[in-house]
C-alpha positions in Angstrom: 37.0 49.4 128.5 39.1 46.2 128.0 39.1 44.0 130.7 42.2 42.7 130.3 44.3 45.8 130.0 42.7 47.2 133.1 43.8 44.4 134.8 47.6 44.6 133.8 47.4 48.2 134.4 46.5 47.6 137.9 48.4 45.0 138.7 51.6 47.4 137.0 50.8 50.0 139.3 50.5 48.2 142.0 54.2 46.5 141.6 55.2 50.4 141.0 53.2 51.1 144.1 55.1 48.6 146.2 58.6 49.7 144.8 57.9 53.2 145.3 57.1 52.8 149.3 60.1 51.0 149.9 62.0 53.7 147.5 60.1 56.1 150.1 59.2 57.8 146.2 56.5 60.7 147.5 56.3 61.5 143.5 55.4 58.5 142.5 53.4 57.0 145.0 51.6 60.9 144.6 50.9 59.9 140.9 49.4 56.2 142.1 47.3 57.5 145.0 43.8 59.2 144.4 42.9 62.2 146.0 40.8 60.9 148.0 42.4 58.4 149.1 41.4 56.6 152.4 44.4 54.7 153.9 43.2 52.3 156.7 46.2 50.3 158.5 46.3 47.1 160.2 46.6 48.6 163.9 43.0 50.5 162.3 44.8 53.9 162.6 43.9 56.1 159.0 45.8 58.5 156.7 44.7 60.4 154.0 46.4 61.0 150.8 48.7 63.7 152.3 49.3 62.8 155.6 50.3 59.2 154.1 52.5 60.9 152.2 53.8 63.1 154.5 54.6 59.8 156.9 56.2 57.8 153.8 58.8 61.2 153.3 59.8 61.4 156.7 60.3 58.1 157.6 57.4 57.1 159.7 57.2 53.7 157.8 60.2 52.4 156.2 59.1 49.8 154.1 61.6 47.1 153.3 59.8 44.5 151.5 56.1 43.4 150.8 55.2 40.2 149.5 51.4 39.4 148.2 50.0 36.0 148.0 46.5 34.7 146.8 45.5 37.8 144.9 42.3 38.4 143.0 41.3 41.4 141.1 37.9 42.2 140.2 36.5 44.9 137.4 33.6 46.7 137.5 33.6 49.3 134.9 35.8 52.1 136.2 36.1 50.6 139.8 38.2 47.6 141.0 39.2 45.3 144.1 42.1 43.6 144.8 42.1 41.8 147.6 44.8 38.9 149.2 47.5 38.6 152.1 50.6 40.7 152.3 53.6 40.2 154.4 55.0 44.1 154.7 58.2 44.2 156.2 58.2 47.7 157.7 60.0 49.8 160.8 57.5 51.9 162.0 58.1 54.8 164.5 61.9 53.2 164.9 60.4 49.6 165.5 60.9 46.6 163.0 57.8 44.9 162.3 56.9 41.9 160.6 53.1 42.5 159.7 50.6 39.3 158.0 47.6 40.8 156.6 44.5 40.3 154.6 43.9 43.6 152.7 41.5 45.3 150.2 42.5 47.4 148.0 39.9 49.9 145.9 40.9 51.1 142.6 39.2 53.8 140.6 39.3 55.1 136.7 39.5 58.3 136.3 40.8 60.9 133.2 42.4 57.9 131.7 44.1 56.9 134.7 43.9 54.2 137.4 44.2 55.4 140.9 44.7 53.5 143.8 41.1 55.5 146.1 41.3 53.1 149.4 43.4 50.4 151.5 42.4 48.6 154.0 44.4 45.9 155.9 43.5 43.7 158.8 46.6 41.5 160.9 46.1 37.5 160.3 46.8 36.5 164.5 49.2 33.7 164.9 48.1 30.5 164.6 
């Protein structure tokens, strides 16, 4: 596998990732998502892949913007890690939220295909 274009493929699908959450796109996000996915959030609540979907189509979390800083991405063979900070801007349950986070992301290669298998995010308290 090329190293390289794993990498871009990644980091593509994770900027389609990100667009498609605030889009509140099920279909896409469905294609990015493994089946197996494991969705940890900051508050340490967990989704799978269909109840996160299920939450994303009716409006649980409405994403309106997520900004990443101080990413790295590492490859091994048909598994990666991203990790960084994100700033998610994101009304949850009715309530706007403002959330700073160091996450990890786990990526996996499967058929051809990258697939995002397991987040996890932590809240960065206030300094």
């Amino acid at each position: 596998m090329n190293t390289e274009l794993a990498k871009c493929a990644i980091e593509a699908l994770d900027l389609v990732r990100y667009d498609a959450m605030i889009r509140a796109d099920v279909a896409s996000l469905s294609s990015i998502l493994d089946d197996q996915l494991v969705y940890t959030h900051s508050d340490g609540s967990f989704d799978d892949k269909q109840s996160y979907l299920e939450g994303v189509a009716r409006g649980k979390w409405r994403y309106r913007g997520l900004a990443t800083s101080g990413r790295r991405l590492r490859l091994y063979n048909d598994t990666a890690f991203v990790d960084g900070n994100i700033r998610i801007d994101v009304v949850i349950d009715g309530a706007a939220t403002m959330l700073n986070c160091r996450y990890l992301a786990a990526w996996v290669h499967r058929h051809e295909n990258w697939r995002m298998i397991a987040w996890h995010a932590t809240r960065i308290p206030p300094s």
